[in-house]
Structure formats: C-alpha cells, structure tokens
Rosetta silent file (secondary structure, phi, psi, omega in degrees, C-alpha in Angstrom):
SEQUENCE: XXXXXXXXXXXXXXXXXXXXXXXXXXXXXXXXXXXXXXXXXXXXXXXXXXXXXXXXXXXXXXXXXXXXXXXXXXXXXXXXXXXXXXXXXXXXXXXXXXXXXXXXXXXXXXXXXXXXXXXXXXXXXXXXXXXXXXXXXXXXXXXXXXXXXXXXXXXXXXXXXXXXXXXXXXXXXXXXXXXXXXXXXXXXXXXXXXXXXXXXXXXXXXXXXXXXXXXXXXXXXXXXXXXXXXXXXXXXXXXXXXXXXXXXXXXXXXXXXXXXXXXXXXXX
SCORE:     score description
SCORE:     0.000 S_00000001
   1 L     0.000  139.280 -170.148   90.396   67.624  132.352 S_00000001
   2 L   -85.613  155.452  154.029   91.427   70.274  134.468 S_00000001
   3 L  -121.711  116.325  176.259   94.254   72.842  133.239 S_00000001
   4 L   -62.718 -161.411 -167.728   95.483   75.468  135.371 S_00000001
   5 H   -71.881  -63.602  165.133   94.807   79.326  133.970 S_00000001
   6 H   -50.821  -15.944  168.572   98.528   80.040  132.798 S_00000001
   7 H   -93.021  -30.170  151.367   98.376   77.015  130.754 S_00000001
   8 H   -39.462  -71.378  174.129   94.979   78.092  129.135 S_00000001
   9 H   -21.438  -58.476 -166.817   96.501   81.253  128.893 S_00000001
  10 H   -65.882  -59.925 -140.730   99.804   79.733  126.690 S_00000001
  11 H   -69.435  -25.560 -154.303   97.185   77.866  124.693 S_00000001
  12 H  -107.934  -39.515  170.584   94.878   80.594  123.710 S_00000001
  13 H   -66.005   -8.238 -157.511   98.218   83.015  122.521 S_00000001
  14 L   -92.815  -24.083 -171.525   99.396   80.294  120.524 S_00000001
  15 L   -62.576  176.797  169.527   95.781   80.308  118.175 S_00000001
  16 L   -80.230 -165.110 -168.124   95.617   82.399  115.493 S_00000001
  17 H   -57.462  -49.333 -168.478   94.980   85.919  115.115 S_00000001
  18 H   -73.077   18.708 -157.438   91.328   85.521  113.844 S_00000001
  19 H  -116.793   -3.070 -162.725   90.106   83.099  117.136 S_00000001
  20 L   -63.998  -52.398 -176.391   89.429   85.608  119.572 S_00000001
  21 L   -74.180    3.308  178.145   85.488   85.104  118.755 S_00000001
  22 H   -66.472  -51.505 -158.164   85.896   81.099  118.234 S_00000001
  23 H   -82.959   47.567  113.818   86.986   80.815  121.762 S_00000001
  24 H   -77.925  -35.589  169.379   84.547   83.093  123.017 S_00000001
  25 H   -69.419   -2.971  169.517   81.727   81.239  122.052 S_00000001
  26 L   -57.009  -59.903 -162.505   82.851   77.824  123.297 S_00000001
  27 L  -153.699  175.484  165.967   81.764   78.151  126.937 S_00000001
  28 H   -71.702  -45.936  163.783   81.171   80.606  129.302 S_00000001
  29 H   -40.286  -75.027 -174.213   84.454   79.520  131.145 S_00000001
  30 H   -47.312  -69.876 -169.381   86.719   80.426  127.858 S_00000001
  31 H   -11.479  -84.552 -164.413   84.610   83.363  127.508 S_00000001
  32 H   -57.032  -21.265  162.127   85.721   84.321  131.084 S_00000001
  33 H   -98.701  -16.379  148.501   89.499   83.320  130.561 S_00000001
  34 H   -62.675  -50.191  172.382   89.370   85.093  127.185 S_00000001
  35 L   -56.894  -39.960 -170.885   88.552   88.147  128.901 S_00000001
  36 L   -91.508   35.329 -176.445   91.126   87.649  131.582 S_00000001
  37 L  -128.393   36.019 -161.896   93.610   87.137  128.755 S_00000001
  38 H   -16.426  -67.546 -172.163   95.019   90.429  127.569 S_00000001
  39 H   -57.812  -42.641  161.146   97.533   89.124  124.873 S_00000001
  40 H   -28.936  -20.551 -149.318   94.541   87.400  123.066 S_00000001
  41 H  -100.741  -36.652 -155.055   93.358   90.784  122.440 S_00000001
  42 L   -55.729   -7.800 -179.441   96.531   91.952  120.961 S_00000001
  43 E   -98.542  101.483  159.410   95.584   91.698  117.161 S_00000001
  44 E   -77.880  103.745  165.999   93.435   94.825  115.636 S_00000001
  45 E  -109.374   86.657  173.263   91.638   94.207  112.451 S_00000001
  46 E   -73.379  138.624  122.681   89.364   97.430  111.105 S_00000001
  47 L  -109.463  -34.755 -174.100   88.528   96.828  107.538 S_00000001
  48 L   -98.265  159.867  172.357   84.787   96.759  107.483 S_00000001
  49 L   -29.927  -45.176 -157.098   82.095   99.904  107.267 S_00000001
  50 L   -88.581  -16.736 -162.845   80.593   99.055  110.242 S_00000001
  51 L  -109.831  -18.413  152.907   83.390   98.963  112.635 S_00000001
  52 L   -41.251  -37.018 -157.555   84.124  102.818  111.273 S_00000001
  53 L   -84.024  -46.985 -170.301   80.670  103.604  112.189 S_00000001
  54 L  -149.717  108.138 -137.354   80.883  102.519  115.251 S_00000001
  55 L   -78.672    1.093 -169.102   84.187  102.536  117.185 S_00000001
  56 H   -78.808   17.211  178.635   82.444  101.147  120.436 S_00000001
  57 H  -102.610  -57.841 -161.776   83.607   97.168  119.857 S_00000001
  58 H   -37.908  -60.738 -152.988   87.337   99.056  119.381 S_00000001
  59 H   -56.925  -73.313  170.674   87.247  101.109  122.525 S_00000001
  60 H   -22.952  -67.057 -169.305   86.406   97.296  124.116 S_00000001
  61 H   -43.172  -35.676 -157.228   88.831   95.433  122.412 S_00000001
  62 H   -98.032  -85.440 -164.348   92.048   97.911  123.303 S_00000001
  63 H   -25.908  -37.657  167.705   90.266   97.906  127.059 S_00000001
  64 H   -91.692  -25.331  167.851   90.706   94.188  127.161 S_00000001
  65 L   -78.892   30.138  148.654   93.995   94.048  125.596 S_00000001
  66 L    65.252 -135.461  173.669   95.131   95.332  128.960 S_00000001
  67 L   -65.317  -42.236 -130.517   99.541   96.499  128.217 S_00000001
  68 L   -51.671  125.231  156.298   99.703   94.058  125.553 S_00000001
  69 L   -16.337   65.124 -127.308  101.724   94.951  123.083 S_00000001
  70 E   -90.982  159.174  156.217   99.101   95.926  120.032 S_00000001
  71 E  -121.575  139.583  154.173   99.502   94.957  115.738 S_00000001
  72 E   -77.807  123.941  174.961   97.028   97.384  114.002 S_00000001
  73 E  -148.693  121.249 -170.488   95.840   96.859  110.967 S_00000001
  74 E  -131.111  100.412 -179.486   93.658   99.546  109.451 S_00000001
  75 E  -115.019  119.211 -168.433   92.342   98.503  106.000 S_00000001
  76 L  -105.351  114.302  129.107   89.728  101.561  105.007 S_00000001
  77 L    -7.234  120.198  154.957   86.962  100.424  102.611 S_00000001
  78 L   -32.293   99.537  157.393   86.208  102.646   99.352 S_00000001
  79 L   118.317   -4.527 -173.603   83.755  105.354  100.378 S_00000001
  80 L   -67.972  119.017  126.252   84.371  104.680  104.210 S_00000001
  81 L  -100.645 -122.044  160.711   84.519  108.209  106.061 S_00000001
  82 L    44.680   62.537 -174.868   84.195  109.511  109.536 S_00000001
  83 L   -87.712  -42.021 -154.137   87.882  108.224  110.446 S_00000001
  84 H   -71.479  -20.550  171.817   88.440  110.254  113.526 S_00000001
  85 H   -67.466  -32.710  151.104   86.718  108.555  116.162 S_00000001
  86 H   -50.519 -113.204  163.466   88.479  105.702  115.260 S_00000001
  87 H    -7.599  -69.126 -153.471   92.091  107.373  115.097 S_00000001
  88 H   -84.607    5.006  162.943   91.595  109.192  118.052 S_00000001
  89 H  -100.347    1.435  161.375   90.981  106.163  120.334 S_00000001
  90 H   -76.837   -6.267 -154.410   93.710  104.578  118.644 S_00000001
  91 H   -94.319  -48.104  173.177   96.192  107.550  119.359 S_00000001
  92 L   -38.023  -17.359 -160.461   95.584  107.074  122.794 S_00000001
  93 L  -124.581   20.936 -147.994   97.558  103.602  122.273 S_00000001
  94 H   -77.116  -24.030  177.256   99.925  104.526  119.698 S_00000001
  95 H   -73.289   -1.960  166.074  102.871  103.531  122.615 S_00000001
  96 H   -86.677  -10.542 -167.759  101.649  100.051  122.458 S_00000001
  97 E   -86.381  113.895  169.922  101.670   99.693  118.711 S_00000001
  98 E   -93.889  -32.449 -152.066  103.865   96.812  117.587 S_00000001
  99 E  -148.089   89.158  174.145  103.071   96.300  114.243 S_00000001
 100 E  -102.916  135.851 -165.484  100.672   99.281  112.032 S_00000001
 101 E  -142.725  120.698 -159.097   99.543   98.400  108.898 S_00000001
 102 E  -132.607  107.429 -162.940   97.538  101.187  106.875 S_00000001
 103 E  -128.196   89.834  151.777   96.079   99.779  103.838 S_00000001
 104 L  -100.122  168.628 -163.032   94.277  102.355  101.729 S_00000001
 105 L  -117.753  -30.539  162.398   93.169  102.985   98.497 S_00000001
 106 L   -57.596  129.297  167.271   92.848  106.655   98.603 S_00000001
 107 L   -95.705    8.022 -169.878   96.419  108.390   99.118 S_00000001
 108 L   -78.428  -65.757 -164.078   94.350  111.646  100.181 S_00000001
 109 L   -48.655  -49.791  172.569   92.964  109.213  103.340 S_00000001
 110 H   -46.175  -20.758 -177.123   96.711  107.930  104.177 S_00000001
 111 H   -85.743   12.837 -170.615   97.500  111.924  104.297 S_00000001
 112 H  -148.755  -16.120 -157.503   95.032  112.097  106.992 S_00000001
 113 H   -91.852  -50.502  172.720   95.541  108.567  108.882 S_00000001
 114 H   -59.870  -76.386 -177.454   99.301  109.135  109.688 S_00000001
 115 H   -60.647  -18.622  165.878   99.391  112.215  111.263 S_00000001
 116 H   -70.097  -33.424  161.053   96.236  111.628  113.357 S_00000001
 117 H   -87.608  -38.313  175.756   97.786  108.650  115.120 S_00000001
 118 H   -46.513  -32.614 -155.423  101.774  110.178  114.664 S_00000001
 119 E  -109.018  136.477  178.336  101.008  113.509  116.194 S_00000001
 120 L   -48.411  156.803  168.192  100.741  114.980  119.604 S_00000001
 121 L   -51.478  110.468  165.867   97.740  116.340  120.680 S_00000001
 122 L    93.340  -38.653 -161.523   97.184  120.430  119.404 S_00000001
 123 L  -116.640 -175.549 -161.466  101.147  120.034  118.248 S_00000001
 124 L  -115.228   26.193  154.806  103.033  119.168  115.258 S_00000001
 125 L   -57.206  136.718  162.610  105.581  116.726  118.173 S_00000001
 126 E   -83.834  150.078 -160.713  105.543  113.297  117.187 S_00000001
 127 L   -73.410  133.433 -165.994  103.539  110.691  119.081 S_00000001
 128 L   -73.193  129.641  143.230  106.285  108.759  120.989 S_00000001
 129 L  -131.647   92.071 -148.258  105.903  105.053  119.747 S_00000001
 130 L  -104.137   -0.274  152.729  108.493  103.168  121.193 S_00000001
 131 L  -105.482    1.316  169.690  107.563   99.676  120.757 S_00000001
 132 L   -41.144   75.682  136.318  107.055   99.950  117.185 S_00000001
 133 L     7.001  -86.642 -170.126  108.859   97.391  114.828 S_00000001
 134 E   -88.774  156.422  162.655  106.704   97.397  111.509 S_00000001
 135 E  -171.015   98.656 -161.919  105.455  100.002  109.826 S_00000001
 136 E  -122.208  123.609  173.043  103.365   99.054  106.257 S_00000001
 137 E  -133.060  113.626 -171.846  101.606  101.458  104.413 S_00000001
 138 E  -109.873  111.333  173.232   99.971  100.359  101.072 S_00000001
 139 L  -101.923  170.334  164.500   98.308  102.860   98.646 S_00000001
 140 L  -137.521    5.805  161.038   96.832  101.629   95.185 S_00000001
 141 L  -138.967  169.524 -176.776   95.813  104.826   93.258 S_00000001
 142 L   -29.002  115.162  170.493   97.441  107.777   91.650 S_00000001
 143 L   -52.970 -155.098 -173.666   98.021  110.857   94.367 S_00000001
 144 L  -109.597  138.011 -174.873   97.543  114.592   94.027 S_00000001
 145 L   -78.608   63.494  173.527  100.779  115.452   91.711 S_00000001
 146 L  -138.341  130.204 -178.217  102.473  118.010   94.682 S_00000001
 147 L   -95.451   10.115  174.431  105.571  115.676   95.400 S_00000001
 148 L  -114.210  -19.758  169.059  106.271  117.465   98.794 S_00000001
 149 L   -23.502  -81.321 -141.454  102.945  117.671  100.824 S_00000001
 150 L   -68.390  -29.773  167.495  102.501  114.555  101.433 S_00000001
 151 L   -28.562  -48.741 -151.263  106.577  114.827  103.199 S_00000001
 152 H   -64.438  -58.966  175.879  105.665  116.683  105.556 S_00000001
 153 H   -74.234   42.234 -174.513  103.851  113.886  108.380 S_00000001
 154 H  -128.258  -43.232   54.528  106.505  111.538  107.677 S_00000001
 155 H    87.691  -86.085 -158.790  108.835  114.715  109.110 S_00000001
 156 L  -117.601   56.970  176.067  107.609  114.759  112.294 S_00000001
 157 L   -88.876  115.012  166.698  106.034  110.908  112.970 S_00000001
 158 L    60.409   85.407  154.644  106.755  109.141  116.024 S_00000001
 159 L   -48.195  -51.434  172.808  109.085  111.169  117.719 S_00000001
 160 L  -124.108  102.562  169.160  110.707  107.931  119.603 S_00000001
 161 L  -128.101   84.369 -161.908  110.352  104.586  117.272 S_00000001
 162 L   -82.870  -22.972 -154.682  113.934  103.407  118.831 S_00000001
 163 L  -119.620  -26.650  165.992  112.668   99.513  117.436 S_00000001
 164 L   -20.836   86.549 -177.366  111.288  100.269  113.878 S_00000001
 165 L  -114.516  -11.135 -159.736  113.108   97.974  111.920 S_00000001
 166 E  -159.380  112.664  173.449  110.897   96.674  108.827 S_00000001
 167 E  -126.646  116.275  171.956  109.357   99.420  106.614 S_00000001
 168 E  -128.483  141.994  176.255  107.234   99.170  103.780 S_00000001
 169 E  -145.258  163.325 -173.212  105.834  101.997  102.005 S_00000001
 170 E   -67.155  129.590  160.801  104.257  102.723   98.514 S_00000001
 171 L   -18.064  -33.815 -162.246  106.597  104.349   95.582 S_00000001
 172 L  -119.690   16.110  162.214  104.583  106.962   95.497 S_00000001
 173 L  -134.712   92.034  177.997  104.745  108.152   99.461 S_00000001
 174 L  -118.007  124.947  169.669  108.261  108.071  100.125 S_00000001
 175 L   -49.539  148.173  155.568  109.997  110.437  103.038 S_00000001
 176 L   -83.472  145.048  156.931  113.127  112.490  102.325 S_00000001
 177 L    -4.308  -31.969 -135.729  116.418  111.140  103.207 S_00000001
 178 L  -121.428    3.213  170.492  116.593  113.711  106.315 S_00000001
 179 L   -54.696   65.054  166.242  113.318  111.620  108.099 S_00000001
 180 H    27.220  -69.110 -173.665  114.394  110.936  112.038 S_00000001
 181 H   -92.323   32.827  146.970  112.840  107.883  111.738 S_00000001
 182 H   -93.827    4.011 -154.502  114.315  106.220  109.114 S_00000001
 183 L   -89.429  -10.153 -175.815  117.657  106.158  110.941 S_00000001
 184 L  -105.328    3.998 -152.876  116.754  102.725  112.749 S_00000001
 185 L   -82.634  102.326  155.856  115.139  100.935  109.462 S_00000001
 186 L   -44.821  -83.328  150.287  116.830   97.403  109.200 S_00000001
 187 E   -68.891   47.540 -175.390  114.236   96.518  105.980 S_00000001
 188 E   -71.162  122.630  152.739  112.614   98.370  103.310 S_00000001
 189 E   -82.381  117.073 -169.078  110.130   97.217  101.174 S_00000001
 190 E  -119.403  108.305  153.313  109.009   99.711   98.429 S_00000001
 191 E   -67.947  133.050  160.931  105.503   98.526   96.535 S_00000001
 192 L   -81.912  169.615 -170.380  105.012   99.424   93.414 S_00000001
 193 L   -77.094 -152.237  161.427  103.014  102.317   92.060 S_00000001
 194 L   -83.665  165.578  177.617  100.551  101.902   89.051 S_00000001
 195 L   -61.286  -35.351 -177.858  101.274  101.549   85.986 S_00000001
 196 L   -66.845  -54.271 -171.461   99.878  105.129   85.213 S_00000001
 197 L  -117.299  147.148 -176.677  101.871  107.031   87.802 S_00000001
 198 L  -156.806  148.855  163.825  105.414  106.103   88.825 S_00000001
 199 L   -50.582  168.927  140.757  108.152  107.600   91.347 S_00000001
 200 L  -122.641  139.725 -168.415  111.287  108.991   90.574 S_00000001
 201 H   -36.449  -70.758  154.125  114.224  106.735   90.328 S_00000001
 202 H    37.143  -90.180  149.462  115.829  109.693   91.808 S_00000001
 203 H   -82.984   14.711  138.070  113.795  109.866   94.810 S_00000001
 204 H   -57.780  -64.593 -158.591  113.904  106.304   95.681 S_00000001
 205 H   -75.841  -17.569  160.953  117.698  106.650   96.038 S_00000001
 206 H   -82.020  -67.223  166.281  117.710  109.345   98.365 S_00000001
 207 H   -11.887  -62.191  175.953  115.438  108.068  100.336 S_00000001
 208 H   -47.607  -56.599 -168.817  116.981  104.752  100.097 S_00000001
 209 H   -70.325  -34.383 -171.586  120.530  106.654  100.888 S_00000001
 210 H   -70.329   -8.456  169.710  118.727  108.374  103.853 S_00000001
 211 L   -93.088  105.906 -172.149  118.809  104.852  105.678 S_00000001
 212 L   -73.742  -24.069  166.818  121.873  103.822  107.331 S_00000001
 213 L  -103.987   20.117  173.373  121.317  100.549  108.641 S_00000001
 214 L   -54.693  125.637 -167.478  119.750   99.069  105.801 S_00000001
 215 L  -109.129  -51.479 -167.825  120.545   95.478  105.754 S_00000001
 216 E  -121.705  124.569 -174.686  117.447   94.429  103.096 S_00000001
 217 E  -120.855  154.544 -176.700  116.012   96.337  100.208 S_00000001
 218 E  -163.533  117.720  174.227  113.310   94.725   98.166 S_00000001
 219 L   -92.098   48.805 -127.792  112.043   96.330   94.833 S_00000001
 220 L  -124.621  151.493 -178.024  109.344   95.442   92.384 S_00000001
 221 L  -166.206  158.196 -162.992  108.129   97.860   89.653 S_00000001
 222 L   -70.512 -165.490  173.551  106.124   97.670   86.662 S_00000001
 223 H   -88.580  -23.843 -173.539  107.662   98.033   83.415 S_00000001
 224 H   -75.164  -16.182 -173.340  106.025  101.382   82.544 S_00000001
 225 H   -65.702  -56.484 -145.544  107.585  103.249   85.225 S_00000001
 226 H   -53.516  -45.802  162.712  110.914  101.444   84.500 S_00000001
 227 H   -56.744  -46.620 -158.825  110.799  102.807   80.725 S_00000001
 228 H   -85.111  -15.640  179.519  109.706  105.949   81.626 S_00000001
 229 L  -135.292   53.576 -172.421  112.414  106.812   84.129 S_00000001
 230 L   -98.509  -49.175  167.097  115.530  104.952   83.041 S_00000001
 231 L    -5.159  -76.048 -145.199  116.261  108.806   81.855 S_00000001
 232 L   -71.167  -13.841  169.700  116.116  110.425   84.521 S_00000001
 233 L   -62.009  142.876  137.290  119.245  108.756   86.254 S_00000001
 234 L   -75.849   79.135  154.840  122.114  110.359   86.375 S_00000001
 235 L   -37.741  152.008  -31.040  124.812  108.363   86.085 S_00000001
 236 L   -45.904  117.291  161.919  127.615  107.780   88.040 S_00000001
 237 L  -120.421  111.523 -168.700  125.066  108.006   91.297 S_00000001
 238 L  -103.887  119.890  158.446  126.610  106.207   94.068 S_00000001
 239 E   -91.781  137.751 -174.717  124.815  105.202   97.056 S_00000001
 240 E  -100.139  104.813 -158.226  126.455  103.976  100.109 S_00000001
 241 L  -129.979   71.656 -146.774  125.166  101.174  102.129 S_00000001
 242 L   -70.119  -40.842 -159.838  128.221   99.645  103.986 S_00000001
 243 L   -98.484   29.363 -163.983  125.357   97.138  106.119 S_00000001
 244 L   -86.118  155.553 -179.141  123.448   96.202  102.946 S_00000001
 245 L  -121.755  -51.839 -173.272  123.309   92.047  102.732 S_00000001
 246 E  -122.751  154.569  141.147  120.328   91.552  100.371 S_00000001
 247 E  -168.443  174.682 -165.055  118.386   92.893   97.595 S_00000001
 248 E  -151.150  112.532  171.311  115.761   92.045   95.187 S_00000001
 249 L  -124.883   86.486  152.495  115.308   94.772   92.664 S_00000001
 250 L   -86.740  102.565  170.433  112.907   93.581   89.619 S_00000001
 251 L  -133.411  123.698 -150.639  112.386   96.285   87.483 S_00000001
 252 L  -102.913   94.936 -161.515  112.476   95.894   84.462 S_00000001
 253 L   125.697  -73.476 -175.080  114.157   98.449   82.268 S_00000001
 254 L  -118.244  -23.405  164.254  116.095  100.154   84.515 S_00000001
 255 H    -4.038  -68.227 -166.430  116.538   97.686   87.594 S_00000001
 256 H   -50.969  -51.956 -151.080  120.541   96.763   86.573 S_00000001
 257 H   -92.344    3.217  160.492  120.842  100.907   86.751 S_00000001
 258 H  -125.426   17.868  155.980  119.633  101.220   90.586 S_00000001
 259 H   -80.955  -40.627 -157.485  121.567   97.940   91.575 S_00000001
 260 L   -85.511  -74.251 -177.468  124.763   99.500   90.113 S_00000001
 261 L   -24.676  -15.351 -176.442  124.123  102.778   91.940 S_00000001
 262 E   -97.815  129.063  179.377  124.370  100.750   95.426 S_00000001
 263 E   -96.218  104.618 -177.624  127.560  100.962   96.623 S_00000001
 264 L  -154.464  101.256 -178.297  127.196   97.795   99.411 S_00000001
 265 L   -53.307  -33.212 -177.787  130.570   95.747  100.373 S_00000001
 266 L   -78.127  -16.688  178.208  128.134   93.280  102.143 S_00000001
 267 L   -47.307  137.842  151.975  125.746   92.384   99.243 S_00000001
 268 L   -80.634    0.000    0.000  125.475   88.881   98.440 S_00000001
C-alpha cells in the first residue's frame, strides 16, 4: 500500500528512540526515507568503547539529523578515554541540544565533559545553548575533596539556556546560588551521593535558594549522610521559594529539618 513521504515521515518519529537501525534494515526504500528523515536522527546514545574510539558513526548521525532538535546522552564506560574527539564534534551542536544527559562514574571525567561542550572556543564564554530544556548529570563515586573547583564550569556554562527548566545533578556537584543558569530552573532533582561521601546540608540550601522559579524539588539521601549532617544546620535557616508546589525530600535523619527550612506559600 502506498503512503505518501510525510506520512512515513509521522510514522517513523512516532517509534522509539532505539529503531533508527530496525527501520534501516527493512528495505532499501525505509533505508532511503530514514535518511531523508532528520528527526529520526534526533536521539544520541554514546555509552559503548567503541563509539569513543571512533567518533566517525557520530559525525554521521548529527549530519543526518539535519536542524533537528538533538537529546544527548553521554554514558562514559569505566576506563573509556580519548573524550575529545567526541566532545568536540558535539560542541559544534551544542545549540541544538534539547535534552544532555552525562552519566559518569568518574567525577574527575564530568570536570572535563562540561566545560568541553559549555565553553567557547579558546574562551572561558559560555557555549550559547538555547534550546536546552534538560540538563542530567549523574556521578556515582567519591570526588577530589576541593569543594570549589569543580564550581567553577558550572559559572560560566551555556551562556544563553533561556528554556532549561528540569535539572538534575549529583549531591556532590552542586553550583553556587550566584550560577546564571539556574535562574530559569522550573525542577531540580538532586541524586544522592554515596554512602561514604555526602554534601553539605548547607550547600544544598543555597544552591536550592539560588533558584527562583523552582516549582519542584525532589530529594533522596542515604541515611549516613543524613546522620552525619543533621549538625551542621543551623537553625532557624529560612529559604524562600514563593513558586514552590511540590517536594519529595526522603532523608532520613534530617529530611523534616530541610523541609522546615523551605519557606514555600505554594507547597502542597
């Protein structure tokens, strides 16, 4: 049965993410309307060694996904190096970037991931990304114990993310309050650290207080942090979140004592 092309077209955005090589291998036809099909394209998955090694299926992939809007998702393998060839043909695209999702295990490599796609070429300007939405960054071991380093590319990252609304980032890489781009942030998600290493309540709440539109905060945290830094509040510490709606704080320990700290007329 014949279909025209725009109806192929609808049919082939609607699959999932993972389908781009089913439908290539059907026929030569899909093949040939997969190619002419830009938003098919629009999904980036790196995760394995091999596509590190050798960025020449990426440089394809971004060529066929024409304008299209891009989501990134860069999950780096234990022991994976040689990043930059990678990064720097993604940098090229960083104004297309809907949705980046940076899933390390190393917090050294996340120190090196961000600012290679955030940052202008030669300068320490942020890379304009101005269709950017999401923006999830997941570490899972212990940093380097210097709590301000790591500040510093979150400082001057994406120079224009005017659409950035839903942010999640690990406990243990958090921005200061005074970050540009936290001023549009709808959501925050905070992951917890390990058990071993934990924030400080502290600096969660400035952070947290450096976001103005926060409508949804969402917390989870082991118990050992929660013991170990029920101390360190100071009570009364009020934060003020006049658009807050929601929040889901489980922590265990101390939880009740950074709920009470939100000052939010709008909470449910």
């Amino acid at each position: 049965m014949y279909l025209p092309f725009d109806v192929w077209n609808h049919i082939f955005c609607e699959l999932p993410n993972n389908s781009v090589v089913q439908v290539m291998r059907v026929s030569s036809a899909w093949r040939n309307m997969a190619n002419a099909t830009p938003q098919l394209w629009r999904h980036i998955h790196i995760r394995h060694p091999h596509q590190f090694a050798d960025p020449a299926g990426l440089s394809q992939w971004l060529k066929k996904s024409g304008q299209s809007p891009l989501d990134v998702v860069l999950k780096v393998p234990p022991g994976v190096t040689g990043l930059q060839p990678t990064l720097a043909l993604l940098h090229d695209h960083v104004r297309r970037f809907r949705v980046l999702d940076i899933d390390v295990l190393d917090p050294k490599i996340a120190d090196t991931i961000l600012p290679s796609l955030a940052l202008s070429d030669g300068t320490s300007r942020g890379n304009p990304a101005s269709l950017l939405e999401e923006l999830r960054i997941s570490i899972y071991e212990d940093p380097d114990p210097s709590p301000d380093e790591h500040k510093l590319y979150f400082e001057h990252a994406f120079c224009l993310a005017p659409r950035l609304r839903n942010l999640t980032l690990s406990a243990l890489r958090l921005p200061s309050p005074s970050s540009k781009f936290l001023s549009t942030v709808a959501t925050f998600t905070i992951t917890a650290g390990t058990e071993d290493e934990s924030p400080s309540v502290l600096n969660m709440l400035d952070t947290i207080e450096g976001i103005p539109h926060l409508k949804y905060l969402k917390y989870t945290g082991y118990e050992f942090f929660s013991y170990q830094n029920t101390y360190s509040l100071d009570c009364p510490r009020i934060v003020l979140l006049p658009h807050l709606e929601a929040a889901d704080v489980i922590v265990p320990g101390c939880g009740l004592d950074i709920l009470q700290c939100l000052e939010a007329l709008s909470l449910r």
